[in-house]
BAMILO-880371 format. One record per atom (N, C-alpha, C): x, y, z; atom name. Coordinates in steps of 0.1 Angstrom, whole numbers. Example, Ala and Ser with C-alpha at 12.3 -4.5 7.8 and 13.67 -1.06 7.14 Angstrom:
% residues 2
+-------+-------+-------+------+
:     x :     y :     z : atom :
+-------+-------+-------+------+
:   132 :   -57 :    78 :    N :
:   123 :   -45 :    78 :   CA :
:   132 :   -33 :    78 :    C :
:   128 :   -22 :    71 :    N :
:   137 :   -11 :    71 :   CA :
:   129 :     0 :    79 :    C :
+-------+-------+-------+------+
This chain:
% residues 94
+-------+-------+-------+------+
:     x :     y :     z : atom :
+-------+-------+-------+------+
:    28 :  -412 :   418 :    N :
:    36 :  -419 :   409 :   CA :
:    34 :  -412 :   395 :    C :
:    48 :  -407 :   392 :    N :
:    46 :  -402 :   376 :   CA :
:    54 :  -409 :   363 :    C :
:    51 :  -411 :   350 :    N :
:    58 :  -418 :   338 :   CA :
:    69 :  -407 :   335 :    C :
:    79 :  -408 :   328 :    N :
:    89 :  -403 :   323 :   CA :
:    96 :  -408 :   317 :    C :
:   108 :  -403 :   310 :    N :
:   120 :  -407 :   304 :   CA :
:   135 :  -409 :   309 :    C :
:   140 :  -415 :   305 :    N :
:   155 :  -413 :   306 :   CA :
:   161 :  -417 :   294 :    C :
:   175 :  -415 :   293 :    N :
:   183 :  -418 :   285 :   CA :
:   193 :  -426 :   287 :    C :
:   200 :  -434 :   285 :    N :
:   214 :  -445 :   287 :   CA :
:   231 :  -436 :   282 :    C :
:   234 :  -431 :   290 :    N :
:   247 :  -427 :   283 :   CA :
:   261 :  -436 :   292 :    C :
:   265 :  -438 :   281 :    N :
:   272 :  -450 :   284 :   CA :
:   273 :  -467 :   283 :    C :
:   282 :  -474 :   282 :    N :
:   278 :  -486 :   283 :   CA :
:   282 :  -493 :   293 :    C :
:   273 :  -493 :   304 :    N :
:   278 :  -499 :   317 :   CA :
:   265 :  -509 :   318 :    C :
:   253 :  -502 :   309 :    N :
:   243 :  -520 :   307 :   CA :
:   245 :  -529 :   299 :    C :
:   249 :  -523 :   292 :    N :
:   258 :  -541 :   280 :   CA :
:   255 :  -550 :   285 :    C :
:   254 :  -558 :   281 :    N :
:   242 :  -560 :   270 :   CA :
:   225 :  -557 :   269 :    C :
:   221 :  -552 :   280 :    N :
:   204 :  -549 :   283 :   CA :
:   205 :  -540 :   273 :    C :
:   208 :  -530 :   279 :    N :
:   208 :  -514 :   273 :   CA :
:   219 :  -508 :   270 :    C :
:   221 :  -499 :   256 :    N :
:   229 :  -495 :   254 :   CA :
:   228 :  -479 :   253 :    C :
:   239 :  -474 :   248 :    N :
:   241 :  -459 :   249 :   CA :
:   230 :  -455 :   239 :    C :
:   222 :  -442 :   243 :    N :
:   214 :  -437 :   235 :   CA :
:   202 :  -446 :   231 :    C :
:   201 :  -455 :   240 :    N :
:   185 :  -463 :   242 :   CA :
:   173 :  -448 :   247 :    C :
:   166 :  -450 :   247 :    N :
:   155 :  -443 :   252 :   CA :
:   144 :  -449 :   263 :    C :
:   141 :  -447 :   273 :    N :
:   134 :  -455 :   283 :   CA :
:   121 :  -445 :   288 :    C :
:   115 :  -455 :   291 :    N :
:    98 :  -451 :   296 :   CA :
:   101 :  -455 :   312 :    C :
:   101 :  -446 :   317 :    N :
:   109 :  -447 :   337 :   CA :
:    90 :  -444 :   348 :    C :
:    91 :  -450 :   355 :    N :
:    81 :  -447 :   366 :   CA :
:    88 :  -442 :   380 :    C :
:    87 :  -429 :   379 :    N :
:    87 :  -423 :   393 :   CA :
:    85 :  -425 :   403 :    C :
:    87 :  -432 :   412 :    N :
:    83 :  -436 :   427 :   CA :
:    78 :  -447 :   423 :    C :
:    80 :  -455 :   420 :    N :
:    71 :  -466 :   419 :   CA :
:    81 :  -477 :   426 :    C :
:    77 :  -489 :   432 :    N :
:    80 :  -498 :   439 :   CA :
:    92 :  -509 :   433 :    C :
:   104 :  -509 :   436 :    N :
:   113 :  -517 :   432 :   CA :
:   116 :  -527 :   441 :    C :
:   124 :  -538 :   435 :    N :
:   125 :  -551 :   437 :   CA :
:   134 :  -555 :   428 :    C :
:   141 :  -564 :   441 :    N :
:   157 :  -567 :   433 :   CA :
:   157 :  -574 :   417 :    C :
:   165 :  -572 :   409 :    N :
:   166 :  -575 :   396 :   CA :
:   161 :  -560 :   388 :    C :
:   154 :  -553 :   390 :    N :
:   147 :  -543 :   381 :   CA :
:   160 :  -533 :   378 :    C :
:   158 :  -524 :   365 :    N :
:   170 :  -517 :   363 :   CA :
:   156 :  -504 :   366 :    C :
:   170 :  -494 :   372 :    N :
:   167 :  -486 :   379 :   CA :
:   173 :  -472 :   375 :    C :
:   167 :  -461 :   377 :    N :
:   172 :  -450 :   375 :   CA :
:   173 :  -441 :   391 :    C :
:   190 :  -440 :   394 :    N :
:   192 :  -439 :   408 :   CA :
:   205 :  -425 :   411 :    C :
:   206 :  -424 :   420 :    N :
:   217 :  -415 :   423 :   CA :
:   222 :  -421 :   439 :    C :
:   239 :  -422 :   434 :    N :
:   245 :  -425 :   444 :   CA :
:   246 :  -414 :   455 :    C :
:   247 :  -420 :   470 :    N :
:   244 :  -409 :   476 :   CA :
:   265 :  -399 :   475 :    C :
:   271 :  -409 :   476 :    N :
:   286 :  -397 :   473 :   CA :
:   286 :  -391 :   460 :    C :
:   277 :  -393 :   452 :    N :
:   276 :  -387 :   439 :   CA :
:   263 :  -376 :   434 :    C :
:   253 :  -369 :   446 :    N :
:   239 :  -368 :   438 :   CA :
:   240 :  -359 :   434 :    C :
:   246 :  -353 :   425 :    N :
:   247 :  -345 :   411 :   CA :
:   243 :  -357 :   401 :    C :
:   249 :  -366 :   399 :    N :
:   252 :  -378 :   385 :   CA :
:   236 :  -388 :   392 :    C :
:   233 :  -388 :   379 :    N :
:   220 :  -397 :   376 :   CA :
:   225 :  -411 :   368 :    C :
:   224 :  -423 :   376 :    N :
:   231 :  -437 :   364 :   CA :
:   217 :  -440 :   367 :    C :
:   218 :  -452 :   356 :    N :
:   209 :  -461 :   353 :   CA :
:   217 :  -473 :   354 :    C :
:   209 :  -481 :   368 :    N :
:   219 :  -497 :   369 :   CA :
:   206 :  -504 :   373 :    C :
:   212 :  -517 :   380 :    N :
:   201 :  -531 :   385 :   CA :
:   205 :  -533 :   396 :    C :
:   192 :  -528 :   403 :    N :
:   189 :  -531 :   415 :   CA :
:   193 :  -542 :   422 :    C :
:   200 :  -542 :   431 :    N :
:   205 :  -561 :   437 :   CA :
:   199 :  -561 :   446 :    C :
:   202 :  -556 :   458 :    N :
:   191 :  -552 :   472 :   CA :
:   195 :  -539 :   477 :    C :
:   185 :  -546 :   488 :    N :
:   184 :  -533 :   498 :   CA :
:   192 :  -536 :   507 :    C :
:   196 :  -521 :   510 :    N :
:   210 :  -520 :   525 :   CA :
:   207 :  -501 :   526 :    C :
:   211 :  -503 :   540 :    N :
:   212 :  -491 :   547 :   CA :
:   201 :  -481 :   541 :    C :
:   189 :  -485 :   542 :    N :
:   177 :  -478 :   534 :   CA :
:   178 :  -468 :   523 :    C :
:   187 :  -478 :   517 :    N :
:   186 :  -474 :   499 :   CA :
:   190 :  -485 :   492 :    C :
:   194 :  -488 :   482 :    N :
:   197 :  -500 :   474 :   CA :
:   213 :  -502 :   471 :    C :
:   217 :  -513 :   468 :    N :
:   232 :  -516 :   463 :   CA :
:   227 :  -519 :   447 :    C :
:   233 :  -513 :   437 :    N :
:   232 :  -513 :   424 :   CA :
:   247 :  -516 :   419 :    C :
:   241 :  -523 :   407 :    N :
:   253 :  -532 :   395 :   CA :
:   252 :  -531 :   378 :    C :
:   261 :  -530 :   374 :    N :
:   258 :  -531 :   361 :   CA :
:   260 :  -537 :   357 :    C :
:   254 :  -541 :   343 :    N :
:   251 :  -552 :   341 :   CA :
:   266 :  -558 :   328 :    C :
:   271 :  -549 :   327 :    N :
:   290 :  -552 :   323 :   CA :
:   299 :  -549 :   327 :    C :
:   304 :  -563 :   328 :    N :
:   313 :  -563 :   340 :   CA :
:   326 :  -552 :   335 :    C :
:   329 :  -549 :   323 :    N :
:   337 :  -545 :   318 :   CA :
:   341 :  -527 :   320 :    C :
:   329 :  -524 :   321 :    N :
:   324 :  -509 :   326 :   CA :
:   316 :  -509 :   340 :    C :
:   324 :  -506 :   343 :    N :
:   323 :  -504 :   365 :   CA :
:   318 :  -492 :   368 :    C :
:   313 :  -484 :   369 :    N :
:   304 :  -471 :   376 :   CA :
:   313 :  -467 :   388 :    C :
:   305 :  -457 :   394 :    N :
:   304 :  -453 :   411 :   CA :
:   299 :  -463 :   418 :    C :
:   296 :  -464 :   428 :    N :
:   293 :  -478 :   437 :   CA :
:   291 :  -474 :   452 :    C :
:   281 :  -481 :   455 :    N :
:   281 :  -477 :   471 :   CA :
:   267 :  -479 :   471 :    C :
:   259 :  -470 :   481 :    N :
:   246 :  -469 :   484 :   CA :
:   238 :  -458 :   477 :    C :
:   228 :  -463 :   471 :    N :
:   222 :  -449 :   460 :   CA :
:   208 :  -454 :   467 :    C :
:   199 :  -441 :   467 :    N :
:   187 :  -437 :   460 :   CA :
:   186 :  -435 :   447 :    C :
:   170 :  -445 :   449 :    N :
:   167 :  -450 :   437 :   CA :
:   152 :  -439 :   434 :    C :
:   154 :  -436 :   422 :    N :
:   142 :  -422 :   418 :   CA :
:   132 :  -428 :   412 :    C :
:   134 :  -439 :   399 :    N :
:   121 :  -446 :   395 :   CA :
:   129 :  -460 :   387 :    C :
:   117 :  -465 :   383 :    N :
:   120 :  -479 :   378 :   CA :
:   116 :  -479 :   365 :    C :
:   129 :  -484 :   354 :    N :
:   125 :  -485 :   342 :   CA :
:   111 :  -493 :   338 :    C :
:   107 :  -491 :   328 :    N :
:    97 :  -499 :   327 :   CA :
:   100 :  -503 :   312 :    C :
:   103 :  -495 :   301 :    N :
:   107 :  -500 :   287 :   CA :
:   118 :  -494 :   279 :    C :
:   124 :  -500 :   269 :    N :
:   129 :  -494 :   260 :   CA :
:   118 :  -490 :   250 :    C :
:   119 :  -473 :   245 :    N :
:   110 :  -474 :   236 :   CA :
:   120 :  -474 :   220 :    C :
:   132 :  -467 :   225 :    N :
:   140 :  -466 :   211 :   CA :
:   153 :  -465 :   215 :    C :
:   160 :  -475 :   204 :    N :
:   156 :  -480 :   191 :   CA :
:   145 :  -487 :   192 :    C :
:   135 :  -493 :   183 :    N :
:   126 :  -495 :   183 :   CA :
:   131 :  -514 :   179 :    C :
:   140 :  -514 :   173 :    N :
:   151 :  -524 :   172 :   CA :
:   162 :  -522 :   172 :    C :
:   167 :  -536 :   173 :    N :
:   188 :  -533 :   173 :   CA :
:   191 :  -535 :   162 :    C :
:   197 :  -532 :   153 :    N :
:   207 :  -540 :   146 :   CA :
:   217 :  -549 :   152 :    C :
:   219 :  -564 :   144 :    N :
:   229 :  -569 :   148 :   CA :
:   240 :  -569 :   143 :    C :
+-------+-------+-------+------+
């Protein structure tokens, strides 16, 4: 298991996370439904999203984002690691 980063482009986490958040991600590490996730759909594995895990099917996960308003790719993804923080912004503005 290794730490890492990712980045948010886009707003399909609205309201969790937004575009140009910065995240502290765990590589292999053990997920469980609700966690936001850094995954690749399998009709898509060029594109890396970051969504929330809902469960497991067909030994990989069904992923959602968390606004409803901005809809992604969809289907069955592998999941690479599990966010673990935002580090920045370090706050929001409201």
């Amino acid at each position: 298991m290794r730490i890492g980063t990712a980045l948010v482009s886009g707003p399909s986490m609205v309201p969790a996370l937004h575009d140009g958040d910065c995240l502290l991600v765990g590589w292999g590490w053990r997920v469980r439904p609700g966690d936001v996730v850094v995954a690749r759909f399998r009709e898509r594995p060029d594109l890396l999203v970051v969504k929330r895990a809902v469960r497991q099917v067909d030994g990989g996960w069904e992923l959602a984002s968390d606004n409803p308003f901005a809809p992604g790719p969809s289907g069955v993804a592998d999941v690479e690691a599990r966010v673990l923080l935002r580090y920045w912004p370090l706050r929001r503005r409201t």
